[in-house]
C-alpha positions as CSV (number, residue, x, y, z in Angstrom):
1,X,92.3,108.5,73.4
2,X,94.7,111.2,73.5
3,X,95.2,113.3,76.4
4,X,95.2,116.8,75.0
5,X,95.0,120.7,76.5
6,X,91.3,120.9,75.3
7,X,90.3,118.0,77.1
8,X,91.9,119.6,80.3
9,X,90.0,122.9,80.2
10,X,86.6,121.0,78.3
11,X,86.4,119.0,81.9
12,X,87.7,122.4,84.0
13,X,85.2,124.2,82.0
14,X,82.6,121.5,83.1
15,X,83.5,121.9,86.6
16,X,83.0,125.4,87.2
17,X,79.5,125.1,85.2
18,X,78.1,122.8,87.5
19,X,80.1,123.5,90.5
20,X,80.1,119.4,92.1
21,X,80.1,119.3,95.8
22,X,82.8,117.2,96.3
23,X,83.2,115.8,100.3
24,X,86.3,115.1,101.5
25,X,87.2,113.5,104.9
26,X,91.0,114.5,105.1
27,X,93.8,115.1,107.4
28,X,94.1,117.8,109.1
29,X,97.2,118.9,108.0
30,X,95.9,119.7,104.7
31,X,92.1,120.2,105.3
32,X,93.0,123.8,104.2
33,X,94.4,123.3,101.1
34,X,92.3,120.9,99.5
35,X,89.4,122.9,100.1
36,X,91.1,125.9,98.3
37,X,92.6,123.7,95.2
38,X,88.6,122.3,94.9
39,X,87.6,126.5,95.4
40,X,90.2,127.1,92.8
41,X,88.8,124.5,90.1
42,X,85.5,125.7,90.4
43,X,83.9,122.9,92.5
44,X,82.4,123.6,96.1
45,X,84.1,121.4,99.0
46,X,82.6,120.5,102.2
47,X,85.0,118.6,104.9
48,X,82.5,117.1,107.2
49,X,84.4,114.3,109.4
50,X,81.6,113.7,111.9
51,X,80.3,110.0,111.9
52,X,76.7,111.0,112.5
53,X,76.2,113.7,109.8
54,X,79.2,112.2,106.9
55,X,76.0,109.9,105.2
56,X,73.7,112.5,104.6
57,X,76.2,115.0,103.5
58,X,78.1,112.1,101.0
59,X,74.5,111.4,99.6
60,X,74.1,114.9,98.8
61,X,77.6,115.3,97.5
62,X,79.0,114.9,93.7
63,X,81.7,112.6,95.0
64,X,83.8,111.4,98.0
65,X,87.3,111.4,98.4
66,X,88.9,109.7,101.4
67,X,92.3,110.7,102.9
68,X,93.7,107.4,104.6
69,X,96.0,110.1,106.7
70,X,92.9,111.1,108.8
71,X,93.0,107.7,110.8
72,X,90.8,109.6,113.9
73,X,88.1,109.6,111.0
74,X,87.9,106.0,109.6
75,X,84.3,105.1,111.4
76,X,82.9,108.7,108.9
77,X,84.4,107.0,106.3
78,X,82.8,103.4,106.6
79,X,79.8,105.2,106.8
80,X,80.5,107.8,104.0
81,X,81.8,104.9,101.3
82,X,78.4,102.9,102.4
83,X,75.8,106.5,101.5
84,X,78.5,107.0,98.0
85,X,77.7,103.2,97.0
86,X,73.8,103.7,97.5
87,X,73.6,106.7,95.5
88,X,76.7,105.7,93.2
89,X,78.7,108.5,93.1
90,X,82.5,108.0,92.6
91,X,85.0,107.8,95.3
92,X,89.0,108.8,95.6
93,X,90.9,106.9,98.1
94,X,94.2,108.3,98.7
95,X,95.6,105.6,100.7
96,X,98.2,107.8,102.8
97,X,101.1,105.9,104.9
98,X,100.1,102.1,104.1
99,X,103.7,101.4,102.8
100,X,104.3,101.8,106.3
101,X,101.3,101.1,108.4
102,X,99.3,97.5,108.5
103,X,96.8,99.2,110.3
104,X,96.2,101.6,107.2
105,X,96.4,98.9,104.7
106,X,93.8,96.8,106.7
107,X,91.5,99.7,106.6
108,X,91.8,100.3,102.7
109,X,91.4,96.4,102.0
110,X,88.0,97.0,104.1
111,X,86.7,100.5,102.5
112,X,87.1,98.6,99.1
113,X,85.3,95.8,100.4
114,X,82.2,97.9,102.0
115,X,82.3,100.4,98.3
116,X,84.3,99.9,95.2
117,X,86.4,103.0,94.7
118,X,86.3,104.8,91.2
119,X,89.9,105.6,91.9
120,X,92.4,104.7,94.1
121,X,95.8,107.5,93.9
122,X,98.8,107.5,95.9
123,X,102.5,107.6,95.6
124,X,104.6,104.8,94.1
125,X,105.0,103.3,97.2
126,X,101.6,103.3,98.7
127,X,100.6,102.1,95.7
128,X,103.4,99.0,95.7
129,X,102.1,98.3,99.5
130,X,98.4,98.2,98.1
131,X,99.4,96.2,95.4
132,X,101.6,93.4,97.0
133,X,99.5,94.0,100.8
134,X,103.1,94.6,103.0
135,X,105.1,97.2,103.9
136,X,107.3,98.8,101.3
137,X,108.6,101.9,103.6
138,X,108.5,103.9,106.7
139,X,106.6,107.3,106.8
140,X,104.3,108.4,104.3
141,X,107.3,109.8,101.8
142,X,107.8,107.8,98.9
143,X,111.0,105.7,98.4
144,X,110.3,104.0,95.3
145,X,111.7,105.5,92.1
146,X,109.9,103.1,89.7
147,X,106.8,100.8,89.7
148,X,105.9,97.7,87.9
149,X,103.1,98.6,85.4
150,X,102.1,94.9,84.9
151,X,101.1,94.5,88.2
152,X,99.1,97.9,88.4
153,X,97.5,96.7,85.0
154,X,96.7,93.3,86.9
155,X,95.5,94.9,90.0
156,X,93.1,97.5,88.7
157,X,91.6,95.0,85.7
158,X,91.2,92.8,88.6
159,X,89.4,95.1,91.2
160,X,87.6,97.5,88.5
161,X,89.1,100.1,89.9
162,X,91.2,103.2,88.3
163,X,94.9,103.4,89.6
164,X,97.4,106.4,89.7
165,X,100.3,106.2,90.8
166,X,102.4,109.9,91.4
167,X,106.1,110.2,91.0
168,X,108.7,111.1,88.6
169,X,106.2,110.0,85.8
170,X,102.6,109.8,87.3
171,X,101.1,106.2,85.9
172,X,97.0,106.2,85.6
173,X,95.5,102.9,84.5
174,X,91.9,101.2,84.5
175,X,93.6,97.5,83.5
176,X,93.3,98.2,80.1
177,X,95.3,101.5,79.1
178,X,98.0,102.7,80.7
179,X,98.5,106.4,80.5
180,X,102.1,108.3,81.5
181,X,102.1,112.0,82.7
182,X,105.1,113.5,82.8
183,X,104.4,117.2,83.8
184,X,105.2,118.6,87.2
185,X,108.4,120.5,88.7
186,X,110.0,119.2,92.1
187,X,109.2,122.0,94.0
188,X,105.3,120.5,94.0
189,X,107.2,117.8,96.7
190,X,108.5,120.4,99.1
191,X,105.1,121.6,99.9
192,X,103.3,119.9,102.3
193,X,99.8,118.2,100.8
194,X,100.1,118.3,97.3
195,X,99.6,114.6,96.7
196,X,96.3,115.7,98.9
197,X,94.9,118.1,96.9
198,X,95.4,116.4,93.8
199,X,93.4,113.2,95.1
200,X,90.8,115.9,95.6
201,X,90.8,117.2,92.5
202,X,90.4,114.2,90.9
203,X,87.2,113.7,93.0
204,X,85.9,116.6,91.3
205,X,87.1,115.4,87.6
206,X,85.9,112.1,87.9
207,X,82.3,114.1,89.3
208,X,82.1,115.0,85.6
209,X,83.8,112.4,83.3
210,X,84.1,109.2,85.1
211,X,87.0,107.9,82.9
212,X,90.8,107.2,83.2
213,X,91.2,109.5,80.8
214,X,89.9,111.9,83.1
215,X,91.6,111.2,86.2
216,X,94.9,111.2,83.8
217,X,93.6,115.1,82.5
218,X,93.4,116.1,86.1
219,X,97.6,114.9,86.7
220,X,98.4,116.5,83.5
221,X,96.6,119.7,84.3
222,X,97.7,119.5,87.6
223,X,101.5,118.8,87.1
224,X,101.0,121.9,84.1
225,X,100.5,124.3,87.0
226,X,102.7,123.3,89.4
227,X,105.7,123.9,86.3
228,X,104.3,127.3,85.8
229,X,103.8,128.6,89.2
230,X,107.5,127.0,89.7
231,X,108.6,129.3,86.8
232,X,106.5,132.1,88.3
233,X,107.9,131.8,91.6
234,X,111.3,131.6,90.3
235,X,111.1,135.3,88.4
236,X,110.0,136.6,91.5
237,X,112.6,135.8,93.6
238,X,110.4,133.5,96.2
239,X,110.6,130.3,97.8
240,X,108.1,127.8,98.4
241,X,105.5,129.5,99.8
242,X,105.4,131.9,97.0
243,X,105.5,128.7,94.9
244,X,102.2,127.3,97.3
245,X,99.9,130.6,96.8
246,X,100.7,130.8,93.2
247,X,100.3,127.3,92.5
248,X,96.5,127.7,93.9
249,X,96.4,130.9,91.9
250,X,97.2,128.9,88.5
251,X,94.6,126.1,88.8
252,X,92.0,129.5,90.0
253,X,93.0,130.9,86.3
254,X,93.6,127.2,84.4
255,X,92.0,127.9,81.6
256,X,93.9,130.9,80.6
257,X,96.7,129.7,80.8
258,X,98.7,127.7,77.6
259,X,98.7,124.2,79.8
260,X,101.6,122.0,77.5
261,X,100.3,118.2,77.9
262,X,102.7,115.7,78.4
263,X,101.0,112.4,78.1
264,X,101.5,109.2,76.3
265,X,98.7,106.4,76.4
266,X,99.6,102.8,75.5
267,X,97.2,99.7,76.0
């Protein structure tokens, strides 16, 4: 299947109609700003992190997407991934830090256990430590430039699970295509969370269309805005903060805009 600007907007469109709840249990640090990007797409957010109350809001919920950064918040998400299994609706992992953290990895290896994900997204190295189980890096920053495809073909055909890996070409695969993205402007790494919100986004995508194709339309739609808020920002004069309201302000007004979709599928 080709990946194409009226696919984008067909599933944006889709979105705003039916307006998902999508629950995320995030970090702090960018609680904020994927509950705006979700407001922007047209879906509703709700960040409940509370052990006691994560169940009965995930059951309710469209889908659950599970920021590995909020480690003060892993007992909500046990119990959150068990609630999205029973009722079957999709779940995001974004496994945050475990190129650097055994502690993080452990607790992925054990949320997959207790709830296949739909979709597992992170950067190249995250992505290489989930992949190979070890640390790759320090920090949550990733180091690796490129990423062996065969092995994220092997893992995700293996586990059932949908893979995406962000970086200079953002790799999506189910174990049996393999999609490349290649939109997105650098100044989408020097604000903080934007690998966040997409992993929320995709939530909301994957709410309505449950294929790689879709999680692949969500990077492409999402790197298509971050390129035109950069050229936007860059009329006006600003820096990255200018570049961070009118990024949100882009994906608020997606499908007016002329989205240019760079995307190659190969099985």
């Amino acid at each position: 299947m080709k990946i194409t600007e009226e696919y984008a907007k067909q599933l944006c469109h889709q979105i705003q109609s039916t307006k998902p709840v999508i629950h995320c249990i995030t970090n702090t640090i960018t609680i904020n700003d994927c509950a705006n990007v979700l407001l922007a797409c047209g879906a509703s957010p709700t960040m409940a992190h509370h052990p006691a109350e994560v169940a009965e809001i995930t059951s309710a919920a469209s889908a659950l997407v599970c920021n590995l950064g909020a480690t003060e918040n892993y007992d909500a998400m046990v119990n959150a991934c068990k609630a999205a299994g029973e009722v079957k609706h999709p779940v995001v992992i974004d496994p945050v830090g475990i190129s650097g953290s055994t502690f993080r990895r452990n607790f992925i290896n054990e949320l997959i256990e207790i709830n296949k994900p739909a979709c597992i997204r992170g950067n190249y190295s995250e992505i290489r430590a989930l992949m190979e189980n070890r640390n790759t890096i320090a920090g949550v920053d990733a180091a690796d430039k490129k990423i062996d495809i065969s092995d994220m073909k092997s893992y995700a055909a293996s586990h059932g699970i949908i893979l995406a890996a962000s970086g200079p070409t953002d790799i999506i695969t189910d174990g049996n295509d393999i999609i490349y993205c290649n939109n997105g402007d650098g100044m989408m790494t020097r604000i903080t969370g934007s690998g966040c919100m997409l992993s929320a986004l995709i939530g909301a995508f994957l709410s309505v269309d449950s294929s790689v194709y879709s999680v692949a339309a969500c990077c492409c739609m999402y790197g298509a805005a971050g390129e035109i808020a950069s050229g936007m920002t860059r009329e006006s004069g600003g820096g990255t903060m200018t570049f961070h309201d009118k990024f949100i302000d882009v994906i608020s007004l997606i499908e007016t805009q002329k989205i240019d979709v760079k995307c190659d599928c190969t099985m």
